[in-house]
C-alpha positions in Angstrom: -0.3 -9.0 -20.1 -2.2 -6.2 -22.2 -1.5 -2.9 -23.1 -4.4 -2.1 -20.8 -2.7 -3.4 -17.5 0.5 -2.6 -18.6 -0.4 0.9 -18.8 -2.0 0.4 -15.3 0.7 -1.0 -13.9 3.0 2.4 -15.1 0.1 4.5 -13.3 0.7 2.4 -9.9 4.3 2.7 -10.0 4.0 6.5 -10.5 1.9 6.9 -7.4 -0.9 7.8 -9.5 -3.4 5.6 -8.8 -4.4 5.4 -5.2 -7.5 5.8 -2.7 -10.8 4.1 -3.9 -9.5 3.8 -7.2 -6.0 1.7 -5.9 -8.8 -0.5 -3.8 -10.9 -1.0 -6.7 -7.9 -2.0 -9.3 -6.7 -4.3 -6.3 -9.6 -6.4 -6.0 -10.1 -6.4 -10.0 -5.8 -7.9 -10.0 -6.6 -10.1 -7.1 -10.0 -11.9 -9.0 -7.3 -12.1 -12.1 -5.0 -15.6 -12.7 -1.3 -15.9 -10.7 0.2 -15.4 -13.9 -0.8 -11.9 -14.4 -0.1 -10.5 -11.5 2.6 -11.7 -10.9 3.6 -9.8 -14.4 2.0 -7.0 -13.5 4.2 -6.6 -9.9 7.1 -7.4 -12.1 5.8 -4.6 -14.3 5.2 -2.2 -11.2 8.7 -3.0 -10.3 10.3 -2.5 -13.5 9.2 0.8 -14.2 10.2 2.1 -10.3 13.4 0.8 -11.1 13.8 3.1 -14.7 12.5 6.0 -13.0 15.3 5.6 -10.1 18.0 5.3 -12.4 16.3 8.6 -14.2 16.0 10.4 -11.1 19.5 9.5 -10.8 21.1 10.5 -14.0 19.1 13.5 -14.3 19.2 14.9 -10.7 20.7 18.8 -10.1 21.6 20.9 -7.1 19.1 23.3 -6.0 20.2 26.9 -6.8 21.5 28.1 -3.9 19.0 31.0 -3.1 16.8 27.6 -2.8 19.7 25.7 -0.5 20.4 28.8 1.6 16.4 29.3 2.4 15.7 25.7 3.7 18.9 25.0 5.9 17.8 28.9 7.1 13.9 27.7 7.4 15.5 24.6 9.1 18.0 26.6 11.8 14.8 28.9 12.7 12.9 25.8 13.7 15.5 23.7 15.7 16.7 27.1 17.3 12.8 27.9 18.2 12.2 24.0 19.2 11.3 23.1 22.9 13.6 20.9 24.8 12.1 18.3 26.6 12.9 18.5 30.1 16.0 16.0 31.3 16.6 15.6 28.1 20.0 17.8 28.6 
């Protein structure tokens, strides 16, 4: 596989490549030999995999003014929410 699809295959795992475009690479793989797509899934999945393990090691709490304003935006909502009747 080529630097070309590798790099294609980084853009697919990222999420960046979608729409008409994802459709058009699609049909471009499928016309391409087993071989290379089957490198290029196991390129796809490769790189989802790093950037798990990144997300991972490099994840953070939210500060807590951030916290304390989305469990507050959350509480408004359930304690606004209809109940479906005989649902009690």
């Amino acid at each position: 596989m080529n630097e070309v699809w590798t790099d294609l295959a980084h853009a697919v795992a990222l999420a960046a490549i979608g729409g008409d475009n994802g459709s058009a690479l699609q049909d471009v793989l499928d016309a391409e030999d087993a071989p290379l797509r089957a490198q290029f899934q196991a390129e796809i999945q490769r790189t989802r995999e790093v950037f798990a393990v990144l997300s991972i090691a490099t994840a953070t709490p939210p500060p807590m003014r951030v916290r304390a304003s989305v469990l507050s935006a959350v509480h408004d909502d359930v304690s606004h929410a209809e109940v479906p009747k005989g649902s009690r």
